[in-house]
N, C-alpha and C positions, 0 to 999 in steps of 0.2 A: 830738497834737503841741501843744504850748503856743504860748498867742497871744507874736508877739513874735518867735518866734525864725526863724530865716531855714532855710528845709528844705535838709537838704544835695545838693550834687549830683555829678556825675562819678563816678568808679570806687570816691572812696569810700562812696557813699549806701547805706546797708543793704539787701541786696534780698531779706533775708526778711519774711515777712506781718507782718503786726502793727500797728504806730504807722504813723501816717500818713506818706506818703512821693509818690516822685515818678513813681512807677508807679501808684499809687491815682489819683494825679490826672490822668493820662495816660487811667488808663480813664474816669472821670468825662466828661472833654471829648470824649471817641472816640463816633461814630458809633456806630448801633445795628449790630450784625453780621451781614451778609446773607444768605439763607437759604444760600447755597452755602456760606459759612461754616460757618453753623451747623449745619450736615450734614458740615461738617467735625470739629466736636468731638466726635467720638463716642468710643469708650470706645478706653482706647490700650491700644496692642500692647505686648508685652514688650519689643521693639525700640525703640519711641518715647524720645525723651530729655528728661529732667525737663525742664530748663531749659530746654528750646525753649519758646517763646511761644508762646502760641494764637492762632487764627488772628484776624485784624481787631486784633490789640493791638501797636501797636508800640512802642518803646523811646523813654523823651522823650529831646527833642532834647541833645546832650553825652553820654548816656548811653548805655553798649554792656553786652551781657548776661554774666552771671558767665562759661559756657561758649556758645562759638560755636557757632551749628547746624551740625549735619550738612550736608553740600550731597552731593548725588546727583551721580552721571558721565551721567547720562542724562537733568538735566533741564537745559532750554534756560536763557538766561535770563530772568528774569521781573522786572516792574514789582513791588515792593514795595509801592507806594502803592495800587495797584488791587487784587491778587489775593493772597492769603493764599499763605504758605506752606505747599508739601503737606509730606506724611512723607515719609522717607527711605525711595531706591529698594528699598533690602532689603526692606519690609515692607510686608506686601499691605494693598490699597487697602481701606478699612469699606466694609460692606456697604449697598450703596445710596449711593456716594458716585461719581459718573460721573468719569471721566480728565478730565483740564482740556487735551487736545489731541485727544480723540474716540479715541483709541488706546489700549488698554494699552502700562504703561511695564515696559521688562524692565531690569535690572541687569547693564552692562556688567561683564567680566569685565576685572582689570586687565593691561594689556598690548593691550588691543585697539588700535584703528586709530581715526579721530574719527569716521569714518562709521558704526562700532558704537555710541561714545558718543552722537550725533545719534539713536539711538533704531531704530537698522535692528540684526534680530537674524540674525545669520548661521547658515545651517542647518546640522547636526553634518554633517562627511564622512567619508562611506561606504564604506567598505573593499572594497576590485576583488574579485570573487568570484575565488578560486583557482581556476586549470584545474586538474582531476583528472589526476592524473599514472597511469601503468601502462599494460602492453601491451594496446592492445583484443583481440589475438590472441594470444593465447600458444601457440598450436602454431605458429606463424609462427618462435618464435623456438625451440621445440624441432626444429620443422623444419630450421632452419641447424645447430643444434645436433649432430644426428644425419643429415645432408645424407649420406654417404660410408655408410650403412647404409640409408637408402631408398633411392639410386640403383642400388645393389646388388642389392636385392633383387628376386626374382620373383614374389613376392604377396604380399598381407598377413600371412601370417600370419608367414613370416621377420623381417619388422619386428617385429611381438608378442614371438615367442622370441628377437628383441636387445634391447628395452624390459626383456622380464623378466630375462632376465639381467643385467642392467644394474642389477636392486633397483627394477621399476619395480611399482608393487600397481595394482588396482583403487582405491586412497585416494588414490595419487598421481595416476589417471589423473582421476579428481571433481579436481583442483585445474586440470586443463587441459579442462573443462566435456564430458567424456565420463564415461561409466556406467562403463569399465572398458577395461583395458588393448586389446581386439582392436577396438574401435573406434575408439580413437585410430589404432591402427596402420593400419585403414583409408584413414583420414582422410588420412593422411600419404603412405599409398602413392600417392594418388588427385592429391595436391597436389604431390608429387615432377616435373619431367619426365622423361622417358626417351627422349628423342630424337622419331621420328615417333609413340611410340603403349607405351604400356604392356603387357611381357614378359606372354605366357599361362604358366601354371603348368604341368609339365612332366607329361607324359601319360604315366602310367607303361605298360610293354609289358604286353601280355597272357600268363598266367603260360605258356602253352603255347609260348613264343616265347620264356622269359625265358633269357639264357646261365649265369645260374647252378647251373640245375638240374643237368647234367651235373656243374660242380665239386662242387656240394653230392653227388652221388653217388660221387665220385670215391672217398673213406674207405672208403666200406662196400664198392666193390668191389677196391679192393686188401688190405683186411683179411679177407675171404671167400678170395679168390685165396691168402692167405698161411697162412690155416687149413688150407684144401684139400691145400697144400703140405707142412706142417707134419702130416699125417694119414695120407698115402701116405708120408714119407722118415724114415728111420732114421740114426744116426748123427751123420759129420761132413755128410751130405746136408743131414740136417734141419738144423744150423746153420747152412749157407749159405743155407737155403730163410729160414730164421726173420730172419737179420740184410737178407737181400735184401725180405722184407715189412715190415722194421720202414722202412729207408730209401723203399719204395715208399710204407708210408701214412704215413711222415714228409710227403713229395713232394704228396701227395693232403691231407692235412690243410692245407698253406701253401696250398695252390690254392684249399682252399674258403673260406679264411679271407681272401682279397682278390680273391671274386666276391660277388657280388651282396648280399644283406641282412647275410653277417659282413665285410662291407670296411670299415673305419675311415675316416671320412673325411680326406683329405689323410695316409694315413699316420700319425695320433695312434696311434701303440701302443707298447707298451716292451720292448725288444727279451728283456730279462730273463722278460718272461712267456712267451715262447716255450720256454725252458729249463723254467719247472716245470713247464708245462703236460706239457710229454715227460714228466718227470720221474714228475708225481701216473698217466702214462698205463703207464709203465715199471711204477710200483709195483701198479698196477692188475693187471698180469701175473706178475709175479715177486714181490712184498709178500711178502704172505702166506707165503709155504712158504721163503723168504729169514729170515723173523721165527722161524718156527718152529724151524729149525737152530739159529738164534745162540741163542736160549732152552734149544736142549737141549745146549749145547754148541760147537756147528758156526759154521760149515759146513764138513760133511769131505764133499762133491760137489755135483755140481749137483742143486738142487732144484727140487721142483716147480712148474711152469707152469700159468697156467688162462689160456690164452688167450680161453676165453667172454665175460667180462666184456667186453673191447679190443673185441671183436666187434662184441657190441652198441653198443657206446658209438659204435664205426664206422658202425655201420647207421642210428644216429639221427640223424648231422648232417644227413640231408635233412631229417627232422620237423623238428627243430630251426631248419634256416635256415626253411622255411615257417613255423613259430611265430615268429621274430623279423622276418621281410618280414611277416608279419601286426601282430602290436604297432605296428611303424614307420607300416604305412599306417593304421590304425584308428585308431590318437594324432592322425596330424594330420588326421584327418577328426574328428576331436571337438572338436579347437582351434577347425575352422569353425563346428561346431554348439554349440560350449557359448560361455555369455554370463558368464563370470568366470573369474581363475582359480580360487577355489575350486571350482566346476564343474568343471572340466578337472582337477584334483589328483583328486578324487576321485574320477573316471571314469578316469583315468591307474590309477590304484591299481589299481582293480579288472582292469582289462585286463592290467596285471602279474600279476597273481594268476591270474587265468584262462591266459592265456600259460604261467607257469611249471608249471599244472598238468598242462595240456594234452600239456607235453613232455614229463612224469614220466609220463603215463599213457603216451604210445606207447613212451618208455623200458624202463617197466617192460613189456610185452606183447615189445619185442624181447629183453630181459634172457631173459624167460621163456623163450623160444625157444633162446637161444644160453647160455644157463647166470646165473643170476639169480644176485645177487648184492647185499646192502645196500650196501656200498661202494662198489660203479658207480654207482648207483642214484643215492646222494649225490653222487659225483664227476661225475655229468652233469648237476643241478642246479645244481653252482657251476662248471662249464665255462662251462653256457649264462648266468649272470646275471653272468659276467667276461666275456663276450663282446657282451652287452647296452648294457653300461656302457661299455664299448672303444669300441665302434661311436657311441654317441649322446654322446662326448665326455666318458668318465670313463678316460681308462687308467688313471692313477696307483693308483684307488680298486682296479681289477680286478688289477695286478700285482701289486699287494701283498695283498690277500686269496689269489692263488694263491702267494706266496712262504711266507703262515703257514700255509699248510695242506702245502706240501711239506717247509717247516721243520721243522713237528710229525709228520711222520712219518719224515723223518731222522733228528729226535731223539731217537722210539721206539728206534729200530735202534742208535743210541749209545747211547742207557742203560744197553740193553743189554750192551753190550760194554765200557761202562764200568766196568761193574760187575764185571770181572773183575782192573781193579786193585788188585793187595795191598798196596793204602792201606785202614787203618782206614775205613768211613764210607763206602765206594765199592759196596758192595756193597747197598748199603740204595737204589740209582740204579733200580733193575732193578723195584723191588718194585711202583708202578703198572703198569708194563705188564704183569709177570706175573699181577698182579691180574687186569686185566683180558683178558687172554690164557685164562688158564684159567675165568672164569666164563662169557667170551661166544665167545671162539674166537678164534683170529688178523686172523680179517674184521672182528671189534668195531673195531679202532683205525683204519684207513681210514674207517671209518664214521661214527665221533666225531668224527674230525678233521675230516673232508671236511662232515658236518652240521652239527658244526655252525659251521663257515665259510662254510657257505652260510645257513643262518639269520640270520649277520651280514651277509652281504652282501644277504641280501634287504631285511631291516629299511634294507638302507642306499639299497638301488634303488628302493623306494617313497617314497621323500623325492625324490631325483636326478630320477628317470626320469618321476613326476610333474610336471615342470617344462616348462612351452610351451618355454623356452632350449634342451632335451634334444631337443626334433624339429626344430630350424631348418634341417636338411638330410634331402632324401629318403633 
């Protein structure tokens, strides 16, 4: 600065370095800077602002700095004359430089309250743990669900066969923390009340005592009685003898079919099955020698009869109801003992299978006896597994398997006869069954028809009849 001239002062006095000025002389005259100071100049943060003064320099008298310090929300106020200004709250304190209140200083957030500014840091709030929501019991609530089918019930296992038929799996029983369908069912019978005490499961009678044996023998003795008859009489005799045995094992068949193992529960049966059933049994006796007339012409009289076949078939519904009171009671003793249903499908299966065979063998040994025959053979295969299926809550499936098999042999006999319309193209009606008429015998088309209706219907009973739903009644 040159001698002479008077140094400038106020807002306008130069405050960058260089020529001598009014800040140069401010530090000249200032105190030396005390070690807390100079502990304070240490190397600045990115944060720090040029123009803040260092610390012990203060601004001469009249004179204010280009830009204003920063001022902190968090620091009190302080004596200028005595103590240096710190950094701004944003930026951490150098290292080795202690708090000027014994405390670290935190940086209020704006919007606080003054008791946050005063340097009290409030702790972050804690979010309420959520109660866990969901049934702790979930059979509690199938329990309500299915209230009107446990209290009904007489042991577990009828709970089981209304579950499953319900669509209920062993996958769905793991979602309600049982292995598989029969233990839930337990579980539920167990938790159900029943008044003073839970129903015993029902004892069934010992077979020497059972009342449906007699019905079950009713058939074979009025179709023996009708043979006997039919062998000693001649004539208009034998006609009367023949239509008074067909109404007697008409009479004798309804009896065996609403005692004991062939009763349909509550009446499920369709009354139209009763008509084919006559019908395939009709044909079973007069078919044959009926098919062979119309084929050769006829019929110019009455033909031939084989009452043999009717015989047997009569003779078998005792074997036959003891095969199906068997099946019935073996299923739901494996329901107890088997631990899924796959287990029990599979043991079902096989029990049918052994069942159906069981009756084909003593079938065919009375066939034998009383005039054997392929046709009967097959037509008391699909008698017994329409009568299976009736029984354990399928009529619909069993009327209609015996309507296609009397249909298709109706239809034989009209083809036949169709064929003698002198319509072009009519004549060409006749040509399977002749076919098959002349390579296997008149007995071939009962045979075909009746087998394989029963091969459908067995494939169909092995799916049905496997099912725990299919035994829920003794």
């Amino acid at each position: 600065m040159p001698e002479g001239d008077t140094p400038m002062r106020g807002s306008a006095a130069p405050t960058s370095p260089g020529a001598w000025d009014a800040r140069s002389e401010a530090l000249l005259g200032a105190p030396a800077p005390t070690p807390r100071a100079a502990a304070a100049l240490g190397p600045r943060t990115p944060e720090d602002t040029v123009d803040t003064p260092a610390p012990g320099i203060t601004p001469a008298p009249g004179e204010t700095a280009a830009t204003p310090p920063r001022e902190s929300a968090t620091q009190p106020p302080r004596d200028t004359d005595r103590e240096a200004p710190t950094a701004p709250a944003a930026a951490p304190a150098p290292d080795g430089a202690p708090a000027t209140d014994g405390a670290p200083r935190t940086a209020a957030a704006p919007g606080t309250d003054r008791e946050a500014a005063a340097g009290t840091t409030l702790p972050a709030p804690v979010p309420a743990a959520r109660p866990r929501r969901g049934n702790a019991d979930p059979v509690k609530v199938l329990m309500h669900r299915h209230r009107e089918l446990c209290e009904r019930a007489v042991d577990p296992l009828e709970i089981a066969a209304g579950l499953e038929a319900q669509g209920f799996t062993d996958r769905t029983a793991a979602r309600f923390r049982h292995r598989d369908v029969f233990s839930l069912a337990e579980e539920l019978y167990a938790r159900v009340p029943r008044g003073s005490g839970p129903a015993a499961p029902p004892v069934p009678a010992a077979p020497g005592t059972d009342t449906w044996l007699p019905a079950a023998l009713a058939p074979g003795a009025a179709a023996a009685l009708t043979g006997i008859g039919l062998a000693v009489t001649h004539g208009s005799v034998r006609i009367a003898v023949g239509a008074a045995g067909a109404l007697l094992l008409t009479g004798a068949l309804v009896l065996a079919v609403r005692r004991g193992p062939f009763r349909a529960p509550d009446g499920g049966t369709v009354p139209a099955a009763r008509l084919w059933t006559l019908w395939l049994l009709a044909y079973a006796v007069c078919g044959d020698g009926l098919l062979t007339q119309v084929l050769s012409g006829g019929p110019d009289g009455p033909w031939d009869l084989t009452p043999g076949p009717l015989l047997g078939l009569a003779l078998a519904v005792a074997p036959a109801a003891w095969c199906a009171r068997l099946f019935a009671h073996r299923a739901r003793r494996r329901i107890a003992d088997s631990r899924g249903l796959a287990d029990f499908a599979a043991s079902a299966r096989a029990l049918l299978l052994g069942t159906v065979t069981l009756q084909l063998l003593a079938l065919a040994v009375l066939l034998g006896l009383t005039g054997f025959s392929p046709g009967a053979l097959a037509l008391g295969a699909l008698l017994l597994l329409a009568r299976l299926l009736t029984v354990h809550g399928f009529p619909e499936t069993a009327a209609a398997a015996l309507a296609a098999a009397g249909a298709a042999e109706a239809l034989a006999l009209a083809s036949v006869l169709a064929a003698r319309v002198p319509v072009p193209g009519f004549d060409g009606l006749a040509a399977p069954v002749r076919a098959v008429v002349d390579t296997w015998g008149p007995g071939a088309v009962p045979t075909l028809v009746c087998g394989a209706t029963a091969l459908g219907l067995l494939a169909h009973a092995t799916g049905a009849l496997s099912r725990a739903s299919a035994h829920a009644t003794p």
